[in-house]
C-alpha positions, 0 to 999 in steps of 0.5 A: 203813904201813896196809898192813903194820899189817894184814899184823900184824893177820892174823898175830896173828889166825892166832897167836890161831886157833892158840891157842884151836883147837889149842893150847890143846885140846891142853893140854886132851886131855893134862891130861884124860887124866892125870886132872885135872878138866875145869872145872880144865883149862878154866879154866888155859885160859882164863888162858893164852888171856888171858895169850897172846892179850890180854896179849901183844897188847896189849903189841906194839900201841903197836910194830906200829900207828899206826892204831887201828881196826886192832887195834879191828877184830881184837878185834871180829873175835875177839868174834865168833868167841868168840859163835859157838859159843854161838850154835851150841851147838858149844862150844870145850869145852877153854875154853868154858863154857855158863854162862859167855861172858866170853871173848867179854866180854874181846874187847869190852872189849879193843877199846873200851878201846884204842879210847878210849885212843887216841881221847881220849888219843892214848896207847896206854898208857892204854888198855893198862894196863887191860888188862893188868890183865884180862889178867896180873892176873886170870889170876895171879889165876884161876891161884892159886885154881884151884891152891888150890881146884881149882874156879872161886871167889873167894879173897882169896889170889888178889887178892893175887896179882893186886896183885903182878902189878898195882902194878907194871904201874901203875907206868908212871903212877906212883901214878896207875897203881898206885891203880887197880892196888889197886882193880881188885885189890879189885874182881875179888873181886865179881862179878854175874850180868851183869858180870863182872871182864873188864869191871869190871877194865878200865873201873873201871882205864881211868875211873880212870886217866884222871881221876887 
């Protein structure tokens, strides 16, 4: 019922809120402490959020709702209030960024790719394989090289990590899910001024999987 779908709504909205506003800033405050760097800290947050907030959401949609302008709303809501702070200057320092508002670019893309799933397709899944690979595959990806390089950078070892991460979440569609996964696997490596892998990951992945 539409009632209880935004009932769910609210509670992975409040369950996002404490994610990015106290959670995470309390991993920040006792990492820094123990000395290590702050761009290595935000960037660890960064993939935590993605992983908890975008991953896990994106598995739960297809149980907790019918109706896809519910979650479409939620992740405009939460675009929104990503650019907040950049508009303001008040950054969220634990994870974000000036240089850097591709969080706000993840919560776009999350929305409209379920958005079209379910529109055109009547399938959740075409929309959330994508996003899973933004969300668990770019993550292990960032994981692995902020641990090796201990910066933000791009490193084919971290791709790797990305395609173990990726093939088998693209296995759902059989090889029409595990070619894109190899793809958006190669892909993330490069990035432009502005666009980035939080929207070539999920597009490439969603036009792929959709024409295979």
């Amino acid at each position: 019922m539409p009632f209880y779908e935004a009932l769910y709504a609210l509670v992975l909205f409040m369950w996002v809120l404490f994610l990015v506003t106290f959670l995470t800033k309390k991993i920040y405050h006792h990492y820094i402490t123990r000395g290590l760097k702050e761009r290595v800290i935000i960037y660890y947050n960064r993939k935590i959020i993605h992983i908890l907030a975008g991953g896990l959401i994106a598995l739960l949609t297809p149980f907790l709702f019918t109706e896809v302008f519910i979650p479409f709303t939620l992740a405009m809501v939460l675009a929104v209030v990503s650019y907040i702070p950049y508009k303001t200057g008040r950054l969220n320092y634990w994870y974000q960024v000036p240089d850097n508002m591709f969080d706000v670019h993840f919560c776009l893309m999350w929305g409209l790719t379920i958005l079209l799933s379910k529109l055109l397709f009547n399938n959740w899944w075409v929309g959330i394989v994508p996003i899973l690979f933004m969300s668990f595959g770019d993550a292990v990806t960032g994981i692995v090289r902020n641990a090796m390089f201990k910066r933000r950078t791009k490193s084919w070892w971290g791709n790797l990590a990305m395609l173990t991460v990726c093939t088998p979440i693209g296995s759902i569609f059989g090889f029409k899910g595990i070619l894109p996964a190899i793809g958006v696997s190669i892909i993330e490596h490069y990035e432009y001024k502005w666009i980035n892998d939080n929207i070539t990951v999920p597009l490439i992945s969603f036009l792929m999987i959709s024409m295979l």
